[in-house]
PDB file of N, H, CA, C and O in Angstrom:
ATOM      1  N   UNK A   1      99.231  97.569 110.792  1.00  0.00           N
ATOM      2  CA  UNK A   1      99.062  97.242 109.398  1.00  0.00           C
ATOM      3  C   UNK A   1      97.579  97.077 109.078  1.00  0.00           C
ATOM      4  O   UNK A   1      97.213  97.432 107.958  1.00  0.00           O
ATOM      5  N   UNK A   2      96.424  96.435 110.181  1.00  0.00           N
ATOM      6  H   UNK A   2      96.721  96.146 111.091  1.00  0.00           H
ATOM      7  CA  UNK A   2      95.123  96.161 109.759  1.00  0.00           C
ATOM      8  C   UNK A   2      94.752  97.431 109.451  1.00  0.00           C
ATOM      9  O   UNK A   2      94.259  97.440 108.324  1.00  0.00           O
ATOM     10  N   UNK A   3      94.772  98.670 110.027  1.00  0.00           N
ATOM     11  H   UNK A   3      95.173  98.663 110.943  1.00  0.00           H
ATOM     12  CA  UNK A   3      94.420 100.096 110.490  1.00  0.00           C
ATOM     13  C   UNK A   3      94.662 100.468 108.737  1.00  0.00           C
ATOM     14  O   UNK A   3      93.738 100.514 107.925  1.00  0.00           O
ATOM     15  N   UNK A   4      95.824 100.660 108.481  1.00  0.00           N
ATOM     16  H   UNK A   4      96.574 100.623 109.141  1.00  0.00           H
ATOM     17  CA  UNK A   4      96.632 100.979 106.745  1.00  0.00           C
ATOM     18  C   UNK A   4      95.588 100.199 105.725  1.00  0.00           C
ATOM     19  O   UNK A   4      95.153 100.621 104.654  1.00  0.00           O
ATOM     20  N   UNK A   5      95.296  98.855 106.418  1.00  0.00           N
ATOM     21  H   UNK A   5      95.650  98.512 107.288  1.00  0.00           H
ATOM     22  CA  UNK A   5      94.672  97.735 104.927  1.00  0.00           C
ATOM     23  C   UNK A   5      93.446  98.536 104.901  1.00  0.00           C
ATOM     24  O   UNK A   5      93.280  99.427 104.068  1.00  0.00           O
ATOM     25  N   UNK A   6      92.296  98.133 106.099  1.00  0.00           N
ATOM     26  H   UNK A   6      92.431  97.409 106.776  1.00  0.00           H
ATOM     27  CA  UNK A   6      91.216  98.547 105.945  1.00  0.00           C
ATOM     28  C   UNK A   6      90.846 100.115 105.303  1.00  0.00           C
ATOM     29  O   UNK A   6      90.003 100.596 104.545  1.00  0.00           O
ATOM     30  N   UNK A   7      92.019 100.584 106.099  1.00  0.00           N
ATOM     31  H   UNK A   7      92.704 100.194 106.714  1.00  0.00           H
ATOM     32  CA  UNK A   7      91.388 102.509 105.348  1.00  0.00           C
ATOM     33  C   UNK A   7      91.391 102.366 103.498  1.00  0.00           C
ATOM     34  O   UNK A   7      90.690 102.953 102.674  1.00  0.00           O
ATOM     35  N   UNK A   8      92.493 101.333 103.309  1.00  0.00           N
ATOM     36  H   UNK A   8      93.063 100.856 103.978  1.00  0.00           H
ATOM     37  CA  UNK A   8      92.214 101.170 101.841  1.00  0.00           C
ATOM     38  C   UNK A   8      91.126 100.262 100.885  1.00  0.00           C
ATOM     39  O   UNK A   8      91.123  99.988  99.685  1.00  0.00           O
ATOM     40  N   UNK A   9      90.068  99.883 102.177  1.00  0.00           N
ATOM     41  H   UNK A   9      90.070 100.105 103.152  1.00  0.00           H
ATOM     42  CA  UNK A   9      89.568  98.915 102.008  1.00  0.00           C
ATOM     43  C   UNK A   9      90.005  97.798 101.301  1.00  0.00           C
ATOM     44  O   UNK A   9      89.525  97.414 100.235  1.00  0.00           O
ATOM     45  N   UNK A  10      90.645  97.439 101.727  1.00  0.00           N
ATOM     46  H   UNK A  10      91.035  97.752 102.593  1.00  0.00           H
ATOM     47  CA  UNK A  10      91.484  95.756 101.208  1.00  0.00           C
ATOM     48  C   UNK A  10      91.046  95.154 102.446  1.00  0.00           C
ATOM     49  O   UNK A  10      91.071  95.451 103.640  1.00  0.00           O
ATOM     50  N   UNK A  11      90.452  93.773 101.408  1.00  0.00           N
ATOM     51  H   UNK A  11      90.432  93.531 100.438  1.00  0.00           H
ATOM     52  CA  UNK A  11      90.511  92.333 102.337  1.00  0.00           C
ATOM     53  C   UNK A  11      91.488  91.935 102.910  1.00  0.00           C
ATOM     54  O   UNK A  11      92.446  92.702 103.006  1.00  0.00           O
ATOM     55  N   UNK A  12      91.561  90.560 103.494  1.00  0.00           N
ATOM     56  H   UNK A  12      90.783  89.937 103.416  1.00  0.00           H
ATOM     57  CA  UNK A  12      92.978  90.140 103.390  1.00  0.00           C
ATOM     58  C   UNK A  12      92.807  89.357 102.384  1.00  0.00           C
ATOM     59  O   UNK A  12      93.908  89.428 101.839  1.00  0.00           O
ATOM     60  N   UNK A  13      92.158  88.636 101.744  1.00  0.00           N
ATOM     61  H   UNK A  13      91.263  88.579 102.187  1.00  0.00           H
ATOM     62  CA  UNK A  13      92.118  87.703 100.606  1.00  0.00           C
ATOM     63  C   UNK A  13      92.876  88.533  99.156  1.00  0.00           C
ATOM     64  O   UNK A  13      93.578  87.995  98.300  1.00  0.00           O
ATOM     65  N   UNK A  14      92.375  90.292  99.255  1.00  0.00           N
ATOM     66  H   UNK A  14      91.805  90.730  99.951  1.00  0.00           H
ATOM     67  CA  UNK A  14      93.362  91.076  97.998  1.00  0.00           C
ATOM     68  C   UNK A  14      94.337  91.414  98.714  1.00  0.00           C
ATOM     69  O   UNK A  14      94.900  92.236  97.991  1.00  0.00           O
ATOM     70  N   UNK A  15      95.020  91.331  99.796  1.00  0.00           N
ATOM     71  H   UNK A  15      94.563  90.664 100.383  1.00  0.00           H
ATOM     72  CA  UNK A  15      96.315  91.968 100.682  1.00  0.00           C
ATOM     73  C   UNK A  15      96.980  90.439 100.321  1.00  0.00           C
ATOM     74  O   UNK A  15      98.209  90.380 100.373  1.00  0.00           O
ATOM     75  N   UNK A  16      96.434  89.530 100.054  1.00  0.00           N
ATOM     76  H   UNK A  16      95.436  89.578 100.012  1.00  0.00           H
ATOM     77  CA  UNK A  16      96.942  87.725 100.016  1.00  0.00           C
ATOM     78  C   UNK A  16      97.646  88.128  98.399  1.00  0.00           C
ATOM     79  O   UNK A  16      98.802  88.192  97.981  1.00  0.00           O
ATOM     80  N   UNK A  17      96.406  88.328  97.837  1.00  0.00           N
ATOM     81  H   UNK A  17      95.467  88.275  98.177  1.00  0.00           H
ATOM     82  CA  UNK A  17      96.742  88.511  96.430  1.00  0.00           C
ATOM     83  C   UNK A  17      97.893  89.376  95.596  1.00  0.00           C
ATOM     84  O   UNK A  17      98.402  89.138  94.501  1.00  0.00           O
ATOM     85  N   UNK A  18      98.051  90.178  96.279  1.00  0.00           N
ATOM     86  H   UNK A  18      97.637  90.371  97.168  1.00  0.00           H
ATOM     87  CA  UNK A  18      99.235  91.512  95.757  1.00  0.00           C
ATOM     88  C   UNK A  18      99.800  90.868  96.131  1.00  0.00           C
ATOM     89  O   UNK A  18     100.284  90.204  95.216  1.00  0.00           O
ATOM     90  N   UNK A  19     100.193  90.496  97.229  1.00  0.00           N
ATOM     91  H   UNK A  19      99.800  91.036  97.973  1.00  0.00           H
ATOM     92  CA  UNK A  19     101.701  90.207  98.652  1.00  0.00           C
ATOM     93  C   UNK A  19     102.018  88.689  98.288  1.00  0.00           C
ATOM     94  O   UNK A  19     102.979  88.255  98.924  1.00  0.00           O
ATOM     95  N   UNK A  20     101.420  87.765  97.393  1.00  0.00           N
ATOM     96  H   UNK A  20     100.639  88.117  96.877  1.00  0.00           H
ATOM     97  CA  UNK A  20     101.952  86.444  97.417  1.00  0.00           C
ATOM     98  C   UNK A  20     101.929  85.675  98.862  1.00  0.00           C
ATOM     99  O   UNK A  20     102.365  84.536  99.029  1.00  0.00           O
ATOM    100  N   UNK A  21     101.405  86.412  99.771  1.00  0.00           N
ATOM    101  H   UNK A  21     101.051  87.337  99.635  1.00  0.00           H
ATOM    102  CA  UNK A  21     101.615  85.857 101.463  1.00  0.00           C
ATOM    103  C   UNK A  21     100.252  85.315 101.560  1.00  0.00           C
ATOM    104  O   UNK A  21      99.200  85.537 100.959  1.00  0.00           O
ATOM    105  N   UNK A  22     100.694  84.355 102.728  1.00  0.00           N
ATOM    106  H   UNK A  22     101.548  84.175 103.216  1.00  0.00           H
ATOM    107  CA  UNK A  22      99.489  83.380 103.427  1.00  0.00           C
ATOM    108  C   UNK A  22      98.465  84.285 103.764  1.00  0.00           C
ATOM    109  O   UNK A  22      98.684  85.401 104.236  1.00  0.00           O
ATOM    110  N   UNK A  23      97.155  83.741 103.490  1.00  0.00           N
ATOM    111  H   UNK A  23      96.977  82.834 103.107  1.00  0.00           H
ATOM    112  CA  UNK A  23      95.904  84.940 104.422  1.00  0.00           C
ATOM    113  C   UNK A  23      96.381  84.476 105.991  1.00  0.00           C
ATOM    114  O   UNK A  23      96.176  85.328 106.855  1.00  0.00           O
ATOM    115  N   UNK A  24      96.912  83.376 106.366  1.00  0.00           N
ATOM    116  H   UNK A  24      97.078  82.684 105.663  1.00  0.00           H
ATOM    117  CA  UNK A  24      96.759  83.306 107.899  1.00  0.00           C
ATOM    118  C   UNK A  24      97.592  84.032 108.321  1.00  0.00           C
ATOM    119  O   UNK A  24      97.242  84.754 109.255  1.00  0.00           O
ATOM    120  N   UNK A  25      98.954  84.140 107.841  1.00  0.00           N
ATOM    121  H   UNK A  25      99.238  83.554 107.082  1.00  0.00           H
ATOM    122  CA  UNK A  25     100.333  84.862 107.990  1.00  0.00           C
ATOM    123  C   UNK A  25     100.014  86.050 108.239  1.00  0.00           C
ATOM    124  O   UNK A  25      99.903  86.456 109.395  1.00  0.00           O
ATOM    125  N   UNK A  26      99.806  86.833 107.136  1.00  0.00           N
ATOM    126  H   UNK A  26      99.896  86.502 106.196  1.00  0.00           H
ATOM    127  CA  UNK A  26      99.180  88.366 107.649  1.00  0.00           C
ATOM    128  C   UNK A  26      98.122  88.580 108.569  1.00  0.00           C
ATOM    129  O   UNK A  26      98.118  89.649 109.179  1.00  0.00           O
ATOM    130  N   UNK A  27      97.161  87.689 108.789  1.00  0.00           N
ATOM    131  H   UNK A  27      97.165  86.821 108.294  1.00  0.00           H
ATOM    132  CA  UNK A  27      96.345  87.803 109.725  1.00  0.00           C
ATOM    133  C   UNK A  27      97.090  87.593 111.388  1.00  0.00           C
ATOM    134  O   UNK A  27      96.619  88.022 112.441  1.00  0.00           O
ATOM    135  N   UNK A  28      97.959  87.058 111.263  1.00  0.00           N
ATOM    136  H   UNK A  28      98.342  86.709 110.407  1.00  0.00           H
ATOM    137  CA  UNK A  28      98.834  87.022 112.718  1.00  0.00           C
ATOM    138  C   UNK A  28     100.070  88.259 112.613  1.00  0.00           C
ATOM    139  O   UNK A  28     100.427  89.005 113.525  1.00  0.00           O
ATOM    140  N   UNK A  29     100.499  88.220 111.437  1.00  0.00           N
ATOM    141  H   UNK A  29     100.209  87.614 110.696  1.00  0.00           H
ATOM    142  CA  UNK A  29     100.986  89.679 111.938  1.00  0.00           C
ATOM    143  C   UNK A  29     100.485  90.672 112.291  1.00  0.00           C
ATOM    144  O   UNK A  29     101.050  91.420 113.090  1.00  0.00           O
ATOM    145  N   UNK A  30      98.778  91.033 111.557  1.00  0.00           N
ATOM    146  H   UNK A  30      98.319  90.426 110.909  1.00  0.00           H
ATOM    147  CA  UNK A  30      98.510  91.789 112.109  1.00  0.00           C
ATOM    148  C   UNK A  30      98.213  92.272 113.338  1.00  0.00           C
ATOM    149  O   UNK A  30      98.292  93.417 113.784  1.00  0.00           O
ATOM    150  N   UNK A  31      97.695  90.774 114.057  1.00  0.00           N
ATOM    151  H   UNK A  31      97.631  89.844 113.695  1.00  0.00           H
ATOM    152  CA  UNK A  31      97.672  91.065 115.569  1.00  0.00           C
ATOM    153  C   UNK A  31      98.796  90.322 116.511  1.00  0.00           C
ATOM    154  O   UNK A  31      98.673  89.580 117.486  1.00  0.00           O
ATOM    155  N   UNK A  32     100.027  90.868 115.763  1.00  0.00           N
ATOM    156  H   UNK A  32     100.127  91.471 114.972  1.00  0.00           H
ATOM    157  CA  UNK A  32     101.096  90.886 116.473  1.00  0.00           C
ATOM    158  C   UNK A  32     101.367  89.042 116.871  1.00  0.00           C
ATOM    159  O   UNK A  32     101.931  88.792 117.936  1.00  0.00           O
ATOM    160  N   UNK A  33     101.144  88.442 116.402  1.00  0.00           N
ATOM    161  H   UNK A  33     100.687  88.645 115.537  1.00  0.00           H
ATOM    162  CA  UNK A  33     101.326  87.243 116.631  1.00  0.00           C
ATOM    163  C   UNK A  33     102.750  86.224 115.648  1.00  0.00           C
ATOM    164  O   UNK A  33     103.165  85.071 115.757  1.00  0.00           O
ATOM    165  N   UNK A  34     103.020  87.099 114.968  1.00  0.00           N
ATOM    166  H   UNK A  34     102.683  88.037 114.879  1.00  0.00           H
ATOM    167  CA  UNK A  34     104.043  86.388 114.117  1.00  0.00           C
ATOM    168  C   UNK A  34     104.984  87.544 113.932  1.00  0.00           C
ATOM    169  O   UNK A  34     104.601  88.691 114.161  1.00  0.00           O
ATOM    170  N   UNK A  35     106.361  87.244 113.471  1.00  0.00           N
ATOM    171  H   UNK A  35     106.672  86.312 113.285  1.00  0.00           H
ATOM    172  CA  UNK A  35     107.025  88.131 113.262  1.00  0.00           C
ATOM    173  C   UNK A  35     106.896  88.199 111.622  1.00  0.00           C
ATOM    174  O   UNK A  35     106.054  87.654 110.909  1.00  0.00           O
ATOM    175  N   UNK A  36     107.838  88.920 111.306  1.00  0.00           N
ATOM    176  H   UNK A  36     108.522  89.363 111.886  1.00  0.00           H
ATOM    177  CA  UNK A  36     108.021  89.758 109.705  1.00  0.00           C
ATOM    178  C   UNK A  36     109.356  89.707 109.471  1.00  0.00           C
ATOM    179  O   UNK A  36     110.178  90.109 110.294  1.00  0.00           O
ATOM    180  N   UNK A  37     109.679  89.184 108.273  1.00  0.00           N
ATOM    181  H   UNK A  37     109.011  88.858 107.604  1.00  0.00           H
ATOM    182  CA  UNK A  37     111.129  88.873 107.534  1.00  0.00           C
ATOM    183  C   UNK A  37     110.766  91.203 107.130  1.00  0.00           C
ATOM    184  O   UNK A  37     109.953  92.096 107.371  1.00  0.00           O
ATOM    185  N   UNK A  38     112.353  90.898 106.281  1.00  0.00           N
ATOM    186  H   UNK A  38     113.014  90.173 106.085  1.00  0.00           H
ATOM    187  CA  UNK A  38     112.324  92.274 105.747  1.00  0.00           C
ATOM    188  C   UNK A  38     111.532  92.699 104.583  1.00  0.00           C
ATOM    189  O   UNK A  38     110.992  93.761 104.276  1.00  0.00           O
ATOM    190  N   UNK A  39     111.642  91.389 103.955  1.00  0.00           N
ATOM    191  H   UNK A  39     112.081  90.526 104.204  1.00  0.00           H
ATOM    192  CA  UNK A  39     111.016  90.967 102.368  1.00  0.00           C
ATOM    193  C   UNK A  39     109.406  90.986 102.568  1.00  0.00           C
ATOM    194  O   UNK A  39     108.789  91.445 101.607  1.00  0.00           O
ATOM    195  N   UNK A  40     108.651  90.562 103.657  1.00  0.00           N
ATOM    196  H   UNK A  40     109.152  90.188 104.437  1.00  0.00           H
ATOM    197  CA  UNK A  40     107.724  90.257 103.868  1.00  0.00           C
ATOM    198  C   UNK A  40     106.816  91.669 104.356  1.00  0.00           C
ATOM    199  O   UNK A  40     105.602  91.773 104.179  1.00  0.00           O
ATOM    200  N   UNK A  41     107.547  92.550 104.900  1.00  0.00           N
ATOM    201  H   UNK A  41     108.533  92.466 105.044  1.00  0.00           H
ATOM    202  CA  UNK A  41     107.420  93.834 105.414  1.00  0.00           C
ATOM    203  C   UNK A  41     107.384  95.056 103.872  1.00  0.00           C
ATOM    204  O   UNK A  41     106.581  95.939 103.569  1.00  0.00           O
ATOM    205  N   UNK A  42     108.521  94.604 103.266  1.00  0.00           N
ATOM    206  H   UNK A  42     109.173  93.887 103.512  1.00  0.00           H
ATOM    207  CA  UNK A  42     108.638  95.040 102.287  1.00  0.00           C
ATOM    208  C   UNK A  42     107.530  95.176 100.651  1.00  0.00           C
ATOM    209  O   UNK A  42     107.471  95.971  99.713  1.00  0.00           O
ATOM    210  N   UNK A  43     106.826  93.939 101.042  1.00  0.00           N
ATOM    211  H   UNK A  43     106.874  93.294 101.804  1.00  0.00           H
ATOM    212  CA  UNK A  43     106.278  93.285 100.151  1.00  0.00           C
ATOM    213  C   UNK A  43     104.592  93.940 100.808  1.00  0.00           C
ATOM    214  O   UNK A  43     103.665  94.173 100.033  1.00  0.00           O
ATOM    215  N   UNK A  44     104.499  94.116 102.111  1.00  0.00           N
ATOM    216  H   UNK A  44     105.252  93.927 102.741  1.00  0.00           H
ATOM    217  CA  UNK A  44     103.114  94.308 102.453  1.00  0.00           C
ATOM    218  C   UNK A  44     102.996  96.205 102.372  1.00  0.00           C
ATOM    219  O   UNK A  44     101.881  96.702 102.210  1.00  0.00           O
ATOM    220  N   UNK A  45     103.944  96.893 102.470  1.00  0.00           N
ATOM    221  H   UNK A  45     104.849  96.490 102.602  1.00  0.00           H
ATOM    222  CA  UNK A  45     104.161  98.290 102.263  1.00  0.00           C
ATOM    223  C   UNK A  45     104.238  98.466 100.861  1.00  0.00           C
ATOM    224  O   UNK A  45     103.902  99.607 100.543  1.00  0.00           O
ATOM    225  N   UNK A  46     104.564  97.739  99.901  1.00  0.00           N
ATOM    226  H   UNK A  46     104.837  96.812 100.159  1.00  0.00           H
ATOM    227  CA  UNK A  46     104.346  97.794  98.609  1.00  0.00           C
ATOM    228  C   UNK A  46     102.990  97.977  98.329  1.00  0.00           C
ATOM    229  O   UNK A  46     102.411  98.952  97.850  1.00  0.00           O
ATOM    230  N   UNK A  47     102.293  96.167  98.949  1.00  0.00           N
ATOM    231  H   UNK A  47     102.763  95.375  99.338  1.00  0.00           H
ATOM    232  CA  UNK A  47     100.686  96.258  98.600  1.00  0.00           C
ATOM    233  C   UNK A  47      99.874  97.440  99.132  1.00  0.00           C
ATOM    234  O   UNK A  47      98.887  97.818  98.502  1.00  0.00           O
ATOM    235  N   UNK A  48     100.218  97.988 100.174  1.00  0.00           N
ATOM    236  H   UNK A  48     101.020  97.680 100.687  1.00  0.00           H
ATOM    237  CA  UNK A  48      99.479  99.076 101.075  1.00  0.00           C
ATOM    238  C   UNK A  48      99.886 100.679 100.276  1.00  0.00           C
ATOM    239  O   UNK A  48      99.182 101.667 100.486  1.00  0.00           O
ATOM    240  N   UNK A  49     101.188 100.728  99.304  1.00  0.00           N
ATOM    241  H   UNK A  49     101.760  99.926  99.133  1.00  0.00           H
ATOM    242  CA  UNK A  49     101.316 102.077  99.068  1.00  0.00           C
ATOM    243  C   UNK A  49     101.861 103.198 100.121  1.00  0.00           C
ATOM    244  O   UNK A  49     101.790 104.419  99.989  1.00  0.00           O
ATOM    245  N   UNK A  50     102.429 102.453 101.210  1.00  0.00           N
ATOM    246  H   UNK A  50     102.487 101.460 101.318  1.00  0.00           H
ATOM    247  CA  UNK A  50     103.280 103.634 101.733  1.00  0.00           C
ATOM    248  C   UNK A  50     104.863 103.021 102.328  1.00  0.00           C
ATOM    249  O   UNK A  50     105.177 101.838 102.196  1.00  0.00           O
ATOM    250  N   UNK A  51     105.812 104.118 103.031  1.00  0.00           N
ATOM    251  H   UNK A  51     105.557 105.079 103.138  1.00  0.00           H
ATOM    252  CA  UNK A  51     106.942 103.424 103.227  1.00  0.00           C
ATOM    253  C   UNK A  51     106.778 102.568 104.496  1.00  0.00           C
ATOM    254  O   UNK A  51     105.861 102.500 105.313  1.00  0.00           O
ATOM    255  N   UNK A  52     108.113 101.857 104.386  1.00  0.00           N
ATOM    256  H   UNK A  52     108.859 101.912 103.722  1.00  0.00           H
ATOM    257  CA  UNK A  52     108.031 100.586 105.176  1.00  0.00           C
ATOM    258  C   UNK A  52     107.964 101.688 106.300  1.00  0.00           C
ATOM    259  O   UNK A  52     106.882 101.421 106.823  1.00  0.00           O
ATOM    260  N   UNK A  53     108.321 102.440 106.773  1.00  0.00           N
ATOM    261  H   UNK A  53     109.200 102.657 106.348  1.00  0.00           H
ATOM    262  CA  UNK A  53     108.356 102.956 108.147  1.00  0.00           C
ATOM    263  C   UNK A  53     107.089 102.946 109.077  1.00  0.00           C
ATOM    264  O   UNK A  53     106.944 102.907 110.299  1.00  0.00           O
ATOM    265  N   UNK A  54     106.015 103.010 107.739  1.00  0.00           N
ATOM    266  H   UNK A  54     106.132 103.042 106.747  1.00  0.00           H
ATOM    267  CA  UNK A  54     104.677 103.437 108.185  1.00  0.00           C
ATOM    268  C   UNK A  54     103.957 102.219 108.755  1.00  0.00           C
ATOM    269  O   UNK A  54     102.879 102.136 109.344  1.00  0.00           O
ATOM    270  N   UNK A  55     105.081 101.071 108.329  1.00  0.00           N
ATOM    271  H   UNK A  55     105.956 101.139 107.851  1.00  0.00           H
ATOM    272  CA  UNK A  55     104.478  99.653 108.939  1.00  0.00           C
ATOM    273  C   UNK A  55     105.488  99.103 110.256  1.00  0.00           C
ATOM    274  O   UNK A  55     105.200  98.186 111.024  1.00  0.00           O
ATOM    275  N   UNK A  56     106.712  99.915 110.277  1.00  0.00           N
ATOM    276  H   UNK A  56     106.946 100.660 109.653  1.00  0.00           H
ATOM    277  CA  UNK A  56     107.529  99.199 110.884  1.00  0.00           C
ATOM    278  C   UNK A  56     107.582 100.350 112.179  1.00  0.00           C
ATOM    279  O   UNK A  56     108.302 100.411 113.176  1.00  0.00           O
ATOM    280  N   UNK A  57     106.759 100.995 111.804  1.00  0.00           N
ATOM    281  H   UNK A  57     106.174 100.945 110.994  1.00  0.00           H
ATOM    282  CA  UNK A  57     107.080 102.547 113.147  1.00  0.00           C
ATOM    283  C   UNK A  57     108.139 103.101 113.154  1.00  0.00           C
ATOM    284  O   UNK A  57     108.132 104.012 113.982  1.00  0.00           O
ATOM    285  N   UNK A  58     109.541 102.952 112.367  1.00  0.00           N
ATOM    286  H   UNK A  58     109.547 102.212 111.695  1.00  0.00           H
ATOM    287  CA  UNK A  58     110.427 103.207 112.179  1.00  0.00           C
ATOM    288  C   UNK A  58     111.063 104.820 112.015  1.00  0.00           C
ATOM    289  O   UNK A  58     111.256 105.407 110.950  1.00  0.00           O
ATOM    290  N   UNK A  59     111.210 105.114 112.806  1.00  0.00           N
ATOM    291  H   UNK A  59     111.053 104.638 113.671  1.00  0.00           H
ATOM    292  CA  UNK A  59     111.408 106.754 112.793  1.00  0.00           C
ATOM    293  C   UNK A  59     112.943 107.587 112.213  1.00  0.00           C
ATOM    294  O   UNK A  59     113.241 108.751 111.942  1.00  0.00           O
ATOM    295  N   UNK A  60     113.635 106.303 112.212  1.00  0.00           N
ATOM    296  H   UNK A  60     113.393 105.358 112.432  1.00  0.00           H
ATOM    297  CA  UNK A  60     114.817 106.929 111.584  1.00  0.00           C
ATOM    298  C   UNK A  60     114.437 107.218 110.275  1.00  0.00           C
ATOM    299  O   UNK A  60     115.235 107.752 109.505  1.00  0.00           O
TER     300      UNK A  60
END
């Protein structure tokens, strides 16, 4: 997900801002330190502009 934010140049303070989510929250998901509800996954592929797959690796 950091890889997706940065190419769009988003902070996390505007990734905070779209997503309604904690700056610390996303900052531990990004390095794999927290897990992700569906809503929360849902909500950060919104702010980023692509499908959830592209965050979830999801190949089906």
């Amino acid at each position: 997900m950091r890889a997706l934010r940065t190419a769009r140049k988003m902070s996390l303070r505007q990734m905070q801002a779209v997503t309604g989510l904690d700056r610390g929250h996303l900052s531990r998901l990004e390095r794999g330190l927290a897990g992700a509800s569906d809503e929360t996954i849902r909500r950060c592929a919104l702010a980023l502009d692509v499908p959830v797959a592209a965050i979830t690796h999801d190949d089906r």
